[in-house]
mmCIF file of the N, C-alpha and C atoms, coordinates in Angstrom:
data_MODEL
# 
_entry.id   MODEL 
# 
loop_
_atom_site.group_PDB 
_atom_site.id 
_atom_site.type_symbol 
_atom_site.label_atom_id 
_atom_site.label_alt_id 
_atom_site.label_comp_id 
_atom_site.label_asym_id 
_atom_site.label_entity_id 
_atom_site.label_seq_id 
_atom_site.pdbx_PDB_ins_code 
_atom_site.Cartn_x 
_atom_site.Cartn_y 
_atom_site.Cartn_z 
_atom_site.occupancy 
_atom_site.B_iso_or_equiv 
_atom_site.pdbx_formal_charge 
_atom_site.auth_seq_id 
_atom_site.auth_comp_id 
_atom_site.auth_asym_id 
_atom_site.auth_atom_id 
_atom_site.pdbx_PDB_model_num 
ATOM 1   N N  . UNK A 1 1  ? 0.022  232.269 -174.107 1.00 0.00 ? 1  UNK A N  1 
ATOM 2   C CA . UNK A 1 1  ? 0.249  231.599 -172.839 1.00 0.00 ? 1  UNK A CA 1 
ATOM 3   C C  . UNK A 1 1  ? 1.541  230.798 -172.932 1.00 0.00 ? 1  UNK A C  1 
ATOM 4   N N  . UNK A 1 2  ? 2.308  230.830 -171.770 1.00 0.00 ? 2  UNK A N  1 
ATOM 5   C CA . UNK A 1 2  ? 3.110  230.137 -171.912 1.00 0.00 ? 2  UNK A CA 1 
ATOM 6   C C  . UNK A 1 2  ? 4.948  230.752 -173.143 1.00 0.00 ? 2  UNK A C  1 
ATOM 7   N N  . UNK A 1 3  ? 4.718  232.127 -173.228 1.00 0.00 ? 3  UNK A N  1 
ATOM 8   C CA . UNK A 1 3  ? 5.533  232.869 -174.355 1.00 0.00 ? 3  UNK A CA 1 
ATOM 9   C C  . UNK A 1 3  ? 6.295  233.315 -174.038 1.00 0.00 ? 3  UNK A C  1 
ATOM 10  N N  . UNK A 1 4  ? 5.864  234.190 -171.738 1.00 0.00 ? 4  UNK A N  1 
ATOM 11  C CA . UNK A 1 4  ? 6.619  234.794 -171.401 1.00 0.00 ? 4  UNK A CA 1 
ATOM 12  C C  . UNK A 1 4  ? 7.161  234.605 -170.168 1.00 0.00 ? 4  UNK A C  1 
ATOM 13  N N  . UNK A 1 5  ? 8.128  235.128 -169.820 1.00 0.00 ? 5  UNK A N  1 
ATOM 14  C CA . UNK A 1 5  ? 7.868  234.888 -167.350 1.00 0.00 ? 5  UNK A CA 1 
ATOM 15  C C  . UNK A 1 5  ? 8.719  236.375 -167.427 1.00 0.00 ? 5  UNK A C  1 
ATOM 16  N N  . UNK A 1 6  ? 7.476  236.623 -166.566 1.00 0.00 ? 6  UNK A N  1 
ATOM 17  C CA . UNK A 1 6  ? 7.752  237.592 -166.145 1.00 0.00 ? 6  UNK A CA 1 
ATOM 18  C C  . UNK A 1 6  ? 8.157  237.669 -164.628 1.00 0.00 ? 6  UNK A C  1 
ATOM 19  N N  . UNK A 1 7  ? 9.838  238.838 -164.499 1.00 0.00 ? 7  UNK A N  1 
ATOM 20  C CA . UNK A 1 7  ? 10.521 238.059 -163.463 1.00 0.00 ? 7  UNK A CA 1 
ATOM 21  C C  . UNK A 1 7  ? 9.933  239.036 -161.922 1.00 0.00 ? 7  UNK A C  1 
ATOM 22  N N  . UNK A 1 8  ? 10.607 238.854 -161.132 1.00 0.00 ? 8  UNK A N  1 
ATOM 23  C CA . UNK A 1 8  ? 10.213 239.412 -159.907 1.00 0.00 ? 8  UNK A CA 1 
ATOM 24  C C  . UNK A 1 8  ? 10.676 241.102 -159.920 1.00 0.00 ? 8  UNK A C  1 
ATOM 25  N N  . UNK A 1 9  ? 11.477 241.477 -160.697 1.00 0.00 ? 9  UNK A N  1 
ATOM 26  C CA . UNK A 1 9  ? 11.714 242.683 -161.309 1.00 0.00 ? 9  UNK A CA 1 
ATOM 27  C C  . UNK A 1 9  ? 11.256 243.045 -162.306 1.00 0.00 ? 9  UNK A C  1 
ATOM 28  N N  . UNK A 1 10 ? 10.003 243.218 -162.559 1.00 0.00 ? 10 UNK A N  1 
ATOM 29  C CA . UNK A 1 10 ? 9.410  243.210 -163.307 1.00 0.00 ? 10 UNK A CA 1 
ATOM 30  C C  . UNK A 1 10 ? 9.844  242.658 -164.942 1.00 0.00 ? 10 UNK A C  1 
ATOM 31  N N  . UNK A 1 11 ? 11.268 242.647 -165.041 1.00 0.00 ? 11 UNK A N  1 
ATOM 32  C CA . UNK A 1 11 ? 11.499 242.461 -166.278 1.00 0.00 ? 11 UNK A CA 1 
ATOM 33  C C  . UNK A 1 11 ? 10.907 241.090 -167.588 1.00 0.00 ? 11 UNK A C  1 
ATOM 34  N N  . UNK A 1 12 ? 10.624 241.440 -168.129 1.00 0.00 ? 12 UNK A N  1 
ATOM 35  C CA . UNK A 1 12 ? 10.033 240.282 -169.208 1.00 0.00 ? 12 UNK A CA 1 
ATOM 36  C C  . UNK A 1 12 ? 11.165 239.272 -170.462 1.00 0.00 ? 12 UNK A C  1 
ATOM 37  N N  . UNK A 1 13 ? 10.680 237.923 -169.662 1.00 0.00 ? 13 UNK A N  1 
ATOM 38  C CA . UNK A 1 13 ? 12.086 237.123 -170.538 1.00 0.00 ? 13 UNK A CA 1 
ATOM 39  C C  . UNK A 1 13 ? 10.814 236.291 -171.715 1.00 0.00 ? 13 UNK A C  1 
ATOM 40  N N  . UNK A 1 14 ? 11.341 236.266 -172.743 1.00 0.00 ? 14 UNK A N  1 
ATOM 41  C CA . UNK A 1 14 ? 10.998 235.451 -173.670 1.00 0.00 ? 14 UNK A CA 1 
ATOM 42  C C  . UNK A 1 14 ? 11.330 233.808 -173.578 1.00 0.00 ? 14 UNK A C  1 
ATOM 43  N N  . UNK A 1 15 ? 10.330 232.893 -173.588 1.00 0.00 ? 15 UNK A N  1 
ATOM 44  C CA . UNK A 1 15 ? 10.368 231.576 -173.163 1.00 0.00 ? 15 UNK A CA 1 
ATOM 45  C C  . UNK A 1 15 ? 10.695 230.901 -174.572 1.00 0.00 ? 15 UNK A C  1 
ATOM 46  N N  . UNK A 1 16 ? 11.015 230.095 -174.602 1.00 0.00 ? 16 UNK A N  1 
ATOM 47  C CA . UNK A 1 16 ? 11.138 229.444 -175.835 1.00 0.00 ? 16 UNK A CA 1 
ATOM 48  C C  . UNK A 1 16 ? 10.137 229.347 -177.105 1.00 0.00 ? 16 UNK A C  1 
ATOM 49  N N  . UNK A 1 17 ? 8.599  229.260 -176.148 1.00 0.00 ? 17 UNK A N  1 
ATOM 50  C CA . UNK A 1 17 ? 8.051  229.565 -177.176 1.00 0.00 ? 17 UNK A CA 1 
ATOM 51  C C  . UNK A 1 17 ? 7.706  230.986 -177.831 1.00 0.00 ? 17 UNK A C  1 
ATOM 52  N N  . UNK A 1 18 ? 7.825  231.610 -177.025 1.00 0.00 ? 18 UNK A N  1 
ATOM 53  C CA . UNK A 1 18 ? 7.895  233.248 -177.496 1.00 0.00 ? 18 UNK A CA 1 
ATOM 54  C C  . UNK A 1 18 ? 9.267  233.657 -178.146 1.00 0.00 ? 18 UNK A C  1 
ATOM 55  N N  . UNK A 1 19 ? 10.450 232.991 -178.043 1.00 0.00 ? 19 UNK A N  1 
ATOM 56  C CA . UNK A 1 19 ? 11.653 233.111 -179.331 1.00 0.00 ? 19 UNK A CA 1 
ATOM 57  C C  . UNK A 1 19 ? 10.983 233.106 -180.365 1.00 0.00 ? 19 UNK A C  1 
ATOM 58  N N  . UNK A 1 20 ? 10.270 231.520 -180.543 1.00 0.00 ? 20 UNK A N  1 
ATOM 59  C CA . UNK A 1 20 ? 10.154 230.772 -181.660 1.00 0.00 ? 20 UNK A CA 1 
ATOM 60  C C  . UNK A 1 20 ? 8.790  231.672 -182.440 1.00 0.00 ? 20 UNK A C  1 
ATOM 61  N N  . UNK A 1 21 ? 8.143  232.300 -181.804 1.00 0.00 ? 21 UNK A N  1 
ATOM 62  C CA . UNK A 1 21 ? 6.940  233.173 -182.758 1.00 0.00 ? 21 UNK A CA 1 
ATOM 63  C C  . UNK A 1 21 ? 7.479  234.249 -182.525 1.00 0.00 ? 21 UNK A C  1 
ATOM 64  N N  . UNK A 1 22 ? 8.551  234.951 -181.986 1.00 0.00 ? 22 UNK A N  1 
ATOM 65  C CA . UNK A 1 22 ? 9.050  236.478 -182.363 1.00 0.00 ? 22 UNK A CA 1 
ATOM 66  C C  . UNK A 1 22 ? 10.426 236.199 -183.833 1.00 0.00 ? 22 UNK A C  1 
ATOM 67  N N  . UNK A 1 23 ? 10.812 234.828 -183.615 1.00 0.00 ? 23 UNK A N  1 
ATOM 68  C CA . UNK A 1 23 ? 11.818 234.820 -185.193 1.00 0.00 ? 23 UNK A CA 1 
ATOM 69  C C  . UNK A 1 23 ? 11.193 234.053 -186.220 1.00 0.00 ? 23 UNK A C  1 
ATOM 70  N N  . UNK A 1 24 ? 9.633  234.109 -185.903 1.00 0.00 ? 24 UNK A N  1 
ATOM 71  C CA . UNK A 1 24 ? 8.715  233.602 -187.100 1.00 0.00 ? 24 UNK A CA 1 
ATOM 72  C C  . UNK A 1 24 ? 8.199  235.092 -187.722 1.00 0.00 ? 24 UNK A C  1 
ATOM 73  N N  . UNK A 1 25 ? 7.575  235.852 -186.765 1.00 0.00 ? 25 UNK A N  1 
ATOM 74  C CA . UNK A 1 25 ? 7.590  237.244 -187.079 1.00 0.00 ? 25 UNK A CA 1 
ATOM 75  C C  . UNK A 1 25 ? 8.714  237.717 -187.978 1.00 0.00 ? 25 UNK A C  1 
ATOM 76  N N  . UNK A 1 26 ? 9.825  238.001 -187.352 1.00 0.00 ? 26 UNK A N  1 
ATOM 77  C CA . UNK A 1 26 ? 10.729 238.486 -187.625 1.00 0.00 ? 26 UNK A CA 1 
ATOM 78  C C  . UNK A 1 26 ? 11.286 238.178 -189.528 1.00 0.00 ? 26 UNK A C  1 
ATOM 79  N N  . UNK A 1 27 ? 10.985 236.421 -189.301 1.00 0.00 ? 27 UNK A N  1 
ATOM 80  C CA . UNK A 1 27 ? 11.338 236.215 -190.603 1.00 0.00 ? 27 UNK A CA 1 
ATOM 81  C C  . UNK A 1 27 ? 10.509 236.583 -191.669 1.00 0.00 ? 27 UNK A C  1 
ATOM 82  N N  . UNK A 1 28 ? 9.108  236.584 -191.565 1.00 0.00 ? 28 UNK A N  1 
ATOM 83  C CA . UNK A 1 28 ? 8.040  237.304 -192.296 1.00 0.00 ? 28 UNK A CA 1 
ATOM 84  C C  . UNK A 1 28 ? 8.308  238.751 -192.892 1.00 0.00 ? 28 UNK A C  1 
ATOM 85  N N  . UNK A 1 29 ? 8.628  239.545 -192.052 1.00 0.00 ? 29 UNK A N  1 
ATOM 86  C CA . UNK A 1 29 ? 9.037  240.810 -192.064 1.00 0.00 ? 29 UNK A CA 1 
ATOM 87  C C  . UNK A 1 29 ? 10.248 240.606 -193.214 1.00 0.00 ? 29 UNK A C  1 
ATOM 88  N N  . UNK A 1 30 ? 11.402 239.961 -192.888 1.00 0.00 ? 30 UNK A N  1 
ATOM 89  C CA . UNK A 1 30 ? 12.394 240.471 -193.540 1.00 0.00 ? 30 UNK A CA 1 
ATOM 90  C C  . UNK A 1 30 ? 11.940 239.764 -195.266 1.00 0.00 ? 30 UNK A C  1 
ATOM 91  N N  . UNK A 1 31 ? 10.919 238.953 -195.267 1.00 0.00 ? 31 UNK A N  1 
ATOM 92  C CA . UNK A 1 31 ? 11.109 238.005 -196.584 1.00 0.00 ? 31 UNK A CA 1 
ATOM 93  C C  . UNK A 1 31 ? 10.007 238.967 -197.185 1.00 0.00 ? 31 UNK A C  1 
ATOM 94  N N  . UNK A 1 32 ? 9.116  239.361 -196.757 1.00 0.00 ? 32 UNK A N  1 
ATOM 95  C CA . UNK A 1 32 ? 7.674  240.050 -197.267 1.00 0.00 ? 32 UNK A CA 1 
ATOM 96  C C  . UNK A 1 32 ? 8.622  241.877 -197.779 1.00 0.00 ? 32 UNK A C  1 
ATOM 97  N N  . UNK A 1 33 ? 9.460  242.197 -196.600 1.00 0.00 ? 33 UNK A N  1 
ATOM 98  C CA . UNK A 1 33 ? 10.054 243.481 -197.350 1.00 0.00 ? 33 UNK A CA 1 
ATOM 99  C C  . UNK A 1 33 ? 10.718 243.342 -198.630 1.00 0.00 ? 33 UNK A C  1 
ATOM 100 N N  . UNK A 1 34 ? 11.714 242.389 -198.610 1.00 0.00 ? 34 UNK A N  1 
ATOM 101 C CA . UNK A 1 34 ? 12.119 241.848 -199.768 1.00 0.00 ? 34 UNK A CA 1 
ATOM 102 C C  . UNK A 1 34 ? 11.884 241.558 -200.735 1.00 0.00 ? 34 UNK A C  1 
ATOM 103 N N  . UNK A 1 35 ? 10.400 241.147 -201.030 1.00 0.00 ? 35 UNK A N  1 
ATOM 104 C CA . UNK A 1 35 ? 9.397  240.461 -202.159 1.00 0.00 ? 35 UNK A CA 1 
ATOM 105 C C  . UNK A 1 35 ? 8.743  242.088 -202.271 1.00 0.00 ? 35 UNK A C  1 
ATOM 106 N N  . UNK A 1 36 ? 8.331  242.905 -201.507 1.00 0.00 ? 36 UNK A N  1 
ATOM 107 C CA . UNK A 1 36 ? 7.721  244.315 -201.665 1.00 0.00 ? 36 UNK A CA 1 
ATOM 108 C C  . UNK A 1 36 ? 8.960  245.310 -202.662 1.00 0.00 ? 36 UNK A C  1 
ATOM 109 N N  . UNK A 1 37 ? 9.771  244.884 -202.106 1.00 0.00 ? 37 UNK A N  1 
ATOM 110 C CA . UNK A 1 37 ? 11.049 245.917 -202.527 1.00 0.00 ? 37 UNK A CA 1 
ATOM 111 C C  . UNK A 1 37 ? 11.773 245.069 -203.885 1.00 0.00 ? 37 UNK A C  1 
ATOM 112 N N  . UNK A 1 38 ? 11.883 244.344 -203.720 1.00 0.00 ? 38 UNK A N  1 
ATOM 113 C CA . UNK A 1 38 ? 12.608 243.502 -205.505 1.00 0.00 ? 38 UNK A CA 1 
ATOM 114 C C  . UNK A 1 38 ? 11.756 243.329 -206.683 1.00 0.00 ? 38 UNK A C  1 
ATOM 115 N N  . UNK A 1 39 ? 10.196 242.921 -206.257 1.00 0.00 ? 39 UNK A N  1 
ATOM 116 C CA . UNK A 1 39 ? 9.082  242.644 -206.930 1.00 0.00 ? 39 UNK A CA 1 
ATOM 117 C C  . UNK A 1 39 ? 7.871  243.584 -207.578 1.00 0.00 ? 39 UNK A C  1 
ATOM 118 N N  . UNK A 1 40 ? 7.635  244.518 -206.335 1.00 0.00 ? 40 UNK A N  1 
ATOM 119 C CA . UNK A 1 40 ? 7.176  245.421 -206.689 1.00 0.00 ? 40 UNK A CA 1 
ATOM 120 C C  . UNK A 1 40 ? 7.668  247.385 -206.730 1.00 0.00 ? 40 UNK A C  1 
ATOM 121 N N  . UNK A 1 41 ? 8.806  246.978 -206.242 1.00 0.00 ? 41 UNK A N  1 
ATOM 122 C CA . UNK A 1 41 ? 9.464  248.098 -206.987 1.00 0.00 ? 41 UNK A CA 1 
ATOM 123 C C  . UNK A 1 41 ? 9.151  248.957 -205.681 1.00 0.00 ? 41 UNK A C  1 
ATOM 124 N N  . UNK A 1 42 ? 9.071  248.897 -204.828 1.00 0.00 ? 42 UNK A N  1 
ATOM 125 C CA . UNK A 1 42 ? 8.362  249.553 -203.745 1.00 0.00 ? 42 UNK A CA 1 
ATOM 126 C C  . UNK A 1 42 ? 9.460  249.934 -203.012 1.00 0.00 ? 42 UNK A C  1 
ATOM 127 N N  . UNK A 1 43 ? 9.653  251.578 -202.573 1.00 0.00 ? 43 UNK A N  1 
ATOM 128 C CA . UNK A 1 43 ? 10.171 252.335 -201.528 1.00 0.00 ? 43 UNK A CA 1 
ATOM 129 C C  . UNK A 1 43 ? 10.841 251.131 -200.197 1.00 0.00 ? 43 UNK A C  1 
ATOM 130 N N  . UNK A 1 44 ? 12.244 251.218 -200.052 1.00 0.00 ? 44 UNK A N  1 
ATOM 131 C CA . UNK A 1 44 ? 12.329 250.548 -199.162 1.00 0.00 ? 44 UNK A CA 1 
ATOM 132 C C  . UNK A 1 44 ? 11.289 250.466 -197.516 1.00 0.00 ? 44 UNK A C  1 
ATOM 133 N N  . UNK A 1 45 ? 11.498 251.985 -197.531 1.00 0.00 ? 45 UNK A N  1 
ATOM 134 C CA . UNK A 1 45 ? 10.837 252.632 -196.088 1.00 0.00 ? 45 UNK A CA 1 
ATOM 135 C C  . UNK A 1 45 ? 8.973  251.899 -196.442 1.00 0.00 ? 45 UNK A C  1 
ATOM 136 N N  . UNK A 1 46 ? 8.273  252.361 -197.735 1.00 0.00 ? 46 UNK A N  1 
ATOM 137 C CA . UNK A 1 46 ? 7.381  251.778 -197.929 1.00 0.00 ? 46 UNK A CA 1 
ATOM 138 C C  . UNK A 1 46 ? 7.077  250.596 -197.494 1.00 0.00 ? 46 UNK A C  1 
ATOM 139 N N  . UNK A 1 47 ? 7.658  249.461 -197.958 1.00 0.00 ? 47 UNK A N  1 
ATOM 140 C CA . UNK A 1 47 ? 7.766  247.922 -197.852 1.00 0.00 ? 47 UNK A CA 1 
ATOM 141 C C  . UNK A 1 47 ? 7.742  247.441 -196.480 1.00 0.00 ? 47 UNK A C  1 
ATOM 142 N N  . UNK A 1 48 ? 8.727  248.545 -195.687 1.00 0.00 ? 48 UNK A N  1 
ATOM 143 C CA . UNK A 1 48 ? 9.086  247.469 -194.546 1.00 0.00 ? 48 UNK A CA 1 
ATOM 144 C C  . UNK A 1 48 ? 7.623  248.353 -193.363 1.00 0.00 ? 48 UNK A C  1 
ATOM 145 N N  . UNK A 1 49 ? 7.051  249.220 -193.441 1.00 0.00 ? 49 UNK A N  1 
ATOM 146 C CA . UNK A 1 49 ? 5.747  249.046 -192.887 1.00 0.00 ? 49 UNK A CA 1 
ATOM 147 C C  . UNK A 1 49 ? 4.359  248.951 -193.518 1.00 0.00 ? 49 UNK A C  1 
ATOM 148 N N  . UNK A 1 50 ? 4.942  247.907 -194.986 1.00 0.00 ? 50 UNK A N  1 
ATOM 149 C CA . UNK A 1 50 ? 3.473  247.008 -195.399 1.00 0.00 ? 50 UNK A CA 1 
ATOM 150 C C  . UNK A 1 50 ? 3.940  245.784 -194.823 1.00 0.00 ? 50 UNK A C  1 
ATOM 151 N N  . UNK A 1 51 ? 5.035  245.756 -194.849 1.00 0.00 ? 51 UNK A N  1 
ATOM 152 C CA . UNK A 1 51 ? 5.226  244.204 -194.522 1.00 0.00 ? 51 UNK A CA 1 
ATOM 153 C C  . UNK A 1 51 ? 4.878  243.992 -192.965 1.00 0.00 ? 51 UNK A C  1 
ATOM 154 N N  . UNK A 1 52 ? 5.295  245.416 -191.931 1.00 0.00 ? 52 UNK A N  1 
ATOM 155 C CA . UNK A 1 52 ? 4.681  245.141 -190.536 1.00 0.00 ? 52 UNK A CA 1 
ATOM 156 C C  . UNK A 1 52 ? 2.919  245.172 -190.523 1.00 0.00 ? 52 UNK A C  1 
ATOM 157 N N  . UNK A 1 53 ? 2.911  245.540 -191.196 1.00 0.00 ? 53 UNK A N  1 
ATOM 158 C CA . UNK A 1 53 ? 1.196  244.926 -191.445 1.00 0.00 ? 53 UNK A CA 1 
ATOM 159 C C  . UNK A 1 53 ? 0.985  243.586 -191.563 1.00 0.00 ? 53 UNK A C  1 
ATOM 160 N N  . UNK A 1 54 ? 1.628  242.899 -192.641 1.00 0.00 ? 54 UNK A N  1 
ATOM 161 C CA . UNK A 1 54 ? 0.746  242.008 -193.783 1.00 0.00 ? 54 UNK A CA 1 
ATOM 162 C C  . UNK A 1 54 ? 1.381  240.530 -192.854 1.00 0.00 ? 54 UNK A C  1 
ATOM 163 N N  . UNK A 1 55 ? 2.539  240.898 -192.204 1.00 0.00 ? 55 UNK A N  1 
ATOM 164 C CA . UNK A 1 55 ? 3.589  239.449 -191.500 1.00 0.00 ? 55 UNK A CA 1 
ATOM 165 C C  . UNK A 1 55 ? 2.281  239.020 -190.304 1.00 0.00 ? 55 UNK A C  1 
ATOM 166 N N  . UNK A 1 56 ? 1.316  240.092 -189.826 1.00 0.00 ? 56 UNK A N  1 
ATOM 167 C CA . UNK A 1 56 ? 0.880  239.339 -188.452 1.00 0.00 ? 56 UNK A CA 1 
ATOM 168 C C  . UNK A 1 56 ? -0.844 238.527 -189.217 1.00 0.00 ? 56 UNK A C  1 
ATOM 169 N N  . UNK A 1 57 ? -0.630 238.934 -190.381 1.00 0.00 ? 57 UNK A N  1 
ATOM 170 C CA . UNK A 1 57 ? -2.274 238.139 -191.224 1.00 0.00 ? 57 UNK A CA 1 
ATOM 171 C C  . UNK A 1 57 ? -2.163 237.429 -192.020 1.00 0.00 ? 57 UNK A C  1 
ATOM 172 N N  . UNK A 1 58 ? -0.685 237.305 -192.397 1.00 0.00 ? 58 UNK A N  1 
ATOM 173 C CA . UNK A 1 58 ? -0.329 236.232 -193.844 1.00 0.00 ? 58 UNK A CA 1 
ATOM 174 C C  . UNK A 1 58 ? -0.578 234.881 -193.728 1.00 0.00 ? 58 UNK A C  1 
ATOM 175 N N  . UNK A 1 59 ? -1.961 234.587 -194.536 1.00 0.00 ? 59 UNK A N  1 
ATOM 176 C CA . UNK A 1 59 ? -1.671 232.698 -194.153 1.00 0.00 ? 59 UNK A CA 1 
ATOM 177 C C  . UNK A 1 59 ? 0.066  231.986 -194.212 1.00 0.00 ? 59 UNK A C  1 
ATOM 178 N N  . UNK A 1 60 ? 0.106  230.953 -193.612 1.00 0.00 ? 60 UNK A N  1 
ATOM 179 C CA . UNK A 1 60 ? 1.398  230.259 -194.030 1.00 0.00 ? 60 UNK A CA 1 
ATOM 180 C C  . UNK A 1 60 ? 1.596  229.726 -195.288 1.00 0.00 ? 60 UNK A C  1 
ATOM 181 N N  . UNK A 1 61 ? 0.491  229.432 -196.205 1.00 0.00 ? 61 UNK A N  1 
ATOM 182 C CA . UNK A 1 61 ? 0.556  228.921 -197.196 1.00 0.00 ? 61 UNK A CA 1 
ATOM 183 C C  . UNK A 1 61 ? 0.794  229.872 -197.959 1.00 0.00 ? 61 UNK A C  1 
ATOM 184 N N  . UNK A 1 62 ? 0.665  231.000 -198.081 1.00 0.00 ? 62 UNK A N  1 
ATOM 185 C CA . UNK A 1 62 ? 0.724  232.220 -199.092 1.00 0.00 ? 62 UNK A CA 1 
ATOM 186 C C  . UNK A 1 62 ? 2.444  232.831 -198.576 1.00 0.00 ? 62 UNK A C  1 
ATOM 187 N N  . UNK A 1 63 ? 2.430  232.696 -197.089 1.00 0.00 ? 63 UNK A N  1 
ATOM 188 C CA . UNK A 1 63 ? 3.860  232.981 -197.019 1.00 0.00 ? 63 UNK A CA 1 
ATOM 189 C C  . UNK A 1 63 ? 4.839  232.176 -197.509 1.00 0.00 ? 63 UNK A C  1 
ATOM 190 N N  . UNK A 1 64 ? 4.784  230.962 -197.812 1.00 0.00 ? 64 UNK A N  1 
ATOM 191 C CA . UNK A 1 64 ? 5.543  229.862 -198.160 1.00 0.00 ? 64 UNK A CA 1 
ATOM 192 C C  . UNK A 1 64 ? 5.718  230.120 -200.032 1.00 0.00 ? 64 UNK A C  1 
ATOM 193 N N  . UNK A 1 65 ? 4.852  230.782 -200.524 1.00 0.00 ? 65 UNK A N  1 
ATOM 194 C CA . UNK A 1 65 ? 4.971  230.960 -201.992 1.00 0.00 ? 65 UNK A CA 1 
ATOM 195 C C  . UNK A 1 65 ? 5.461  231.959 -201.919 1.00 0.00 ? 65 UNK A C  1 
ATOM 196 N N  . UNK A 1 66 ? 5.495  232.793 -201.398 1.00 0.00 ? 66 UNK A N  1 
ATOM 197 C CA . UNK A 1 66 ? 6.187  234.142 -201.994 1.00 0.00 ? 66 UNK A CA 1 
ATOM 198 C C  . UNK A 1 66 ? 7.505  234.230 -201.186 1.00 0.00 ? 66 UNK A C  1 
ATOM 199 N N  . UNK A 1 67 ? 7.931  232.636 -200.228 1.00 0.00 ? 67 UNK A N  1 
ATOM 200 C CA . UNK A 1 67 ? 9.595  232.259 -199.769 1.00 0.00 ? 67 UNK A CA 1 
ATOM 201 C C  . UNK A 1 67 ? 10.073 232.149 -201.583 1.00 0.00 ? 67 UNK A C  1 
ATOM 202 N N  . UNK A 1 68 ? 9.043  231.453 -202.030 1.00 0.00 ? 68 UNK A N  1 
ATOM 203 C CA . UNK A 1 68 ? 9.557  230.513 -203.243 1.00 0.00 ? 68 UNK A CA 1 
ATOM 204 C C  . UNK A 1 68 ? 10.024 231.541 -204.150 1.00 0.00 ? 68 UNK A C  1 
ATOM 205 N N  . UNK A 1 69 ? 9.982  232.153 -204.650 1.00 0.00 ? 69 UNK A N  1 
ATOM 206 C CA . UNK A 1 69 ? 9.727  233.333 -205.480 1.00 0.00 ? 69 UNK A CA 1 
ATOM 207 C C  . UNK A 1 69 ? 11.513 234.363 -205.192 1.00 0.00 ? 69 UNK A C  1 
ATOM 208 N N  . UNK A 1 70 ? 11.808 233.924 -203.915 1.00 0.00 ? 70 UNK A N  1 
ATOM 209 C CA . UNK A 1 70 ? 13.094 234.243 -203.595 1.00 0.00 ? 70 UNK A CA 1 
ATOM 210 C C  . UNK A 1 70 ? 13.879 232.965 -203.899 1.00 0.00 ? 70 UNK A C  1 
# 
């Protein structure tokens, strides 16, 4: 609620708070491929759709350790 407005042309704008959880996403993705691909040795192509899995269930606390680790 509150993520999107959707305009009178149908088109869909991202509200501030929907920036702010699509470049929280976003950053998940790129840090979780990274830790898949440096750490575990894992297929780039591999990594980056475990990581579109694992970015929308990762506690924050578990994401915050494996920032560290970079």
């Amino acid at each position: 609620e509150g993520a999107i407005d959707v305009l009178d042309n149908g088109n869909i704008v991202l509200l501030e708070t929907g920036l702010e959880a699509a470049e929280t996403v976003l950053e998940k993705h790129e840090i979780l491929t990274e830790v898949l691909v440096k750490y575990l040795q894992l297929d780039p192509t591999i990594a980056m759709n475990d990581a579109c899995r694992i970015e929308h269930v990762i506690s924050d606390e578990t994401f915050d350790a494996l920032k560290k680790l970079l």
